[in-house]
Structure formats: structure tokens, C-alpha cells
C-alpha positions as CSV (number, residue, x, y, z in Angstrom):
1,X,34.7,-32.8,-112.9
2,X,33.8,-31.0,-109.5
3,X,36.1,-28.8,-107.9
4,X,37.5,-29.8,-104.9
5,X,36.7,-28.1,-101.7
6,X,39.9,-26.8,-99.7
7,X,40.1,-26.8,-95.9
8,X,41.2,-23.6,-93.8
9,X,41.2,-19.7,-93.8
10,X,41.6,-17.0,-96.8
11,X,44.0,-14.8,-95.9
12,X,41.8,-11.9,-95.8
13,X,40.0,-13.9,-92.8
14,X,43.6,-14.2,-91.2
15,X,43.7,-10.9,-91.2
16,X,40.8,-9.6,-89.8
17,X,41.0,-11.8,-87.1
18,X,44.4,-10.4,-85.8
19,X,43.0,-7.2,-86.2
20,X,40.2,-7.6,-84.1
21,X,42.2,-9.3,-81.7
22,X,45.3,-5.7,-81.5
23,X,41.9,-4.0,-81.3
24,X,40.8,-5.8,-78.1
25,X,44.1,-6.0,-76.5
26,X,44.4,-2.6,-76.9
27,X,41.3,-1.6,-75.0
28,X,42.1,-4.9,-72.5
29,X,45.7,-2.8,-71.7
30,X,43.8,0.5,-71.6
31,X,41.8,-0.9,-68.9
32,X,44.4,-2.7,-67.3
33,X,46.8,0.7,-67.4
34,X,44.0,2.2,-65.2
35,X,43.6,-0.4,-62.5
36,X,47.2,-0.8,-62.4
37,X,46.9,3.3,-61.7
38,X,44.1,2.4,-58.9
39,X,46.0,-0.2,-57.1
40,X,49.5,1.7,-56.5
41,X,48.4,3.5,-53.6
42,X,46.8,0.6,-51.7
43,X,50.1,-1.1,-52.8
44,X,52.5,1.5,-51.3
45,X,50.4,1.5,-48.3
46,X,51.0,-2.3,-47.8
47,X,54.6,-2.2,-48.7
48,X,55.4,0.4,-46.1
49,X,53.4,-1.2,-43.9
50,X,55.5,-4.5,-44.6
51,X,58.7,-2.9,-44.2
52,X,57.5,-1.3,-40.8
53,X,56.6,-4.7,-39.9
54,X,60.3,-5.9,-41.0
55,X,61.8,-3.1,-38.8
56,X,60.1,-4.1,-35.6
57,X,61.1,-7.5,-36.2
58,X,65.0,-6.4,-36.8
59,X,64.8,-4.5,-33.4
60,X,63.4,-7.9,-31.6
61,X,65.6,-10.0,-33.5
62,X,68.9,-7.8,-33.3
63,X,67.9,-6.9,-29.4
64,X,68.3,-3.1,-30.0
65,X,66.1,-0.6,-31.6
66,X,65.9,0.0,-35.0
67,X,64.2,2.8,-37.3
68,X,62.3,3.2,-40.7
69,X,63.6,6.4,-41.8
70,X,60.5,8.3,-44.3
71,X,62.0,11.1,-46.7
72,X,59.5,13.9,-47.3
73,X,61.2,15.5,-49.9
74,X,61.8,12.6,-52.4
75,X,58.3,10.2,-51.1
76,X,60.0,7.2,-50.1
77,X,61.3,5.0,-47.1
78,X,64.5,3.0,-46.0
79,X,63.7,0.1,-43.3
80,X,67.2,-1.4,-42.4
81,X,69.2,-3.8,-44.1
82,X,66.5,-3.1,-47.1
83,X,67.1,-1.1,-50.4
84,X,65.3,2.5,-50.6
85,X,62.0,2.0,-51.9
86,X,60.4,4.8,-53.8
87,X,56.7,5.9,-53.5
88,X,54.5,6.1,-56.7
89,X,54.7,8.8,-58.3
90,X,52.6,12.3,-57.3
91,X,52.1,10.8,-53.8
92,X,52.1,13.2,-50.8
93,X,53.3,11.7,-47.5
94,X,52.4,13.2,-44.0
95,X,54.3,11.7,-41.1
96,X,52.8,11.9,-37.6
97,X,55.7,11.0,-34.8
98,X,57.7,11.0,-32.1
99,X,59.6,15.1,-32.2
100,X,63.1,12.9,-31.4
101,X,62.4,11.3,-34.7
102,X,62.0,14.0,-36.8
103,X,65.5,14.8,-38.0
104,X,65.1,17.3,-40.3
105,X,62.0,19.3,-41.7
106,X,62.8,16.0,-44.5
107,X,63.2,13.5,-42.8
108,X,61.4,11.8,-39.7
109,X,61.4,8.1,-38.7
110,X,59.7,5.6,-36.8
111,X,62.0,3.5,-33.9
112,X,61.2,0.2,-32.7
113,X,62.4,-1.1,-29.7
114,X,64.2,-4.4,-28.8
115,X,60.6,-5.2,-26.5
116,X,58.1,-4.7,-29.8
117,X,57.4,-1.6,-29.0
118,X,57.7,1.4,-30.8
119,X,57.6,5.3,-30.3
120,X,54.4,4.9,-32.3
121,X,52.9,7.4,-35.1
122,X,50.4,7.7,-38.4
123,X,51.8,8.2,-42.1
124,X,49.6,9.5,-44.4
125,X,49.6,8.5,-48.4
126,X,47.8,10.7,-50.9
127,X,47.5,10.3,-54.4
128,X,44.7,12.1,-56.7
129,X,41.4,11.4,-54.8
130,X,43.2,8.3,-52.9
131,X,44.3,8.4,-49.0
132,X,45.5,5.7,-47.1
133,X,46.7,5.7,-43.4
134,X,49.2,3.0,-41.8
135,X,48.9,3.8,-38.1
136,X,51.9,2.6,-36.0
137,X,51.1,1.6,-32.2
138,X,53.7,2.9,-29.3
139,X,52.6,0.3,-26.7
140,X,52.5,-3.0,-29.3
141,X,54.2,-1.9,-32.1
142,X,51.5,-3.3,-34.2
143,X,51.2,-1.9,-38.1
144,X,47.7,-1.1,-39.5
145,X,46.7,-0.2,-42.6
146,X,43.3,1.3,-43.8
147,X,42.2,3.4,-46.4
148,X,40.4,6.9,-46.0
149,X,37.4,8.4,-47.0
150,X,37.5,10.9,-49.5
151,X,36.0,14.3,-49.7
């Protein structure tokens, strides 16, 4: 009598497969760790730009002015009626504005007015070899974003 042939996997090719497959999800998350790294700057960049955006639109909306308030101390940003949002981590943050709206060596803002505009400014984000400038117009109030060249 032959012996019959079973279908499927050995254990010890079970195995090996889910060991190959930690090994490349490991190097996939390693990878994935460092573009997540890469991106929070460009991120942060949009976000405040987003909020600024979201201010401007309070003031017009609310028919008086309205500020984003930037903390220097603690790299972050409040935009009315929004929660605190936090910078990433080991970012520097330069504020260019209006003197009226700096209110403490800490603290400086950007206003928005009722019309769209604004009293204007630039707020720079560093972080390692990363820059990025949002640039606030006074006349239009409009929000730009753009990264920076590095030295």
C-alpha cells in the first residue's frame, strides 16, 4: 500500500513564514517611523496655516477682529474657539509681527480684522535641517505656506 500524500504546511514552514513576515514589518515600521519624522514639520506648517485661515474667517464671520495667539516658550498656537495645539517636538518658532501684538517677550499674535485683513506677519518653523515659512498678508489676509532652503 502507498502512503497517502497530505495537503498543507509543516509547522516548521508556518513558522518561518511569520518570521520573515515580523522581520519585514519591522524594517517596513522603521521606515515608516522616519517618514512619519519627515512629514511633521510640513504638517505643523499646514495646520497653523489652517488655523490662521480659521481665524480670519472667525473675524469676517463674528464682524470683529480676532487673533491667533503663538507661545514661544512652549511652541504652540491657540486660534479662537479651537483647543491649544502643540508643535512637534524640538521645533523652533520665530514670529515676525505687528509690535501691538507682541504681548510678552512669549507671546505675540496675529489679528484679523472683521474686512479680511490682517496686521499681517511671517512665522518661522525649524526642526533639525527642516524650515518652513507661513507668511500672513496685512492687505488680504491671505495665508501661505512654503518651505525653505536649507543651508
Amino acid at each position: 500500500m502507498g502512503r497517502v500524500r497530505q495537503h498543507g504546511f509543516t509547522l516548521i514552514e508556518l513558522m518561518a513564514v511569520i518570521v520573515l513576515l515580523g522581520i519585514a514589518l519591522a524594517v517596513g515600521g522603521m521606515a515608516l517611523g522616519g517618514s512619519l519624522r519627515r512629514n511633521a514639520l510640513p504638517t505643523a506648517a499646514h495646520d497653523l496655516a489652517a488655523a490662521l485661515q480659521w481665524t480670519r474667517a472667525q473675524a469676517m464671520a463674528q464682524r470683529h477682529s480676532e487673533a491667533l495667539e503663538l507661545d514661544l516658550a512652549h511652541p504652540g498656537y491657540q486660534a479662537p474657539g479651537l483647543p491649544h495645539a502643540s508643535l512637534p517636538t524640538g521645533t523652533a518658532l520665530q514670529v515676525t509681527t505687528a509690535l501691538h501684538e507682541q504681548v510678552t517677550a512669549s507671546t505675540a499674535g496675529i489679528r484679523f480684522f472683521p474686512n479680511g485683513t490682517s496686521t499681517g506677519g511671517q512665522v518661522l518653523l525649524a526642526r533639525g535641517h527642516q524650515r518652513w515659512a507661513v507668511e500672513i498678508a496685512w492687505l488680504t489676509g491671505q495665508v501661505r505656506v512654503h518651505a525653505l532652503p536649507t543651508h
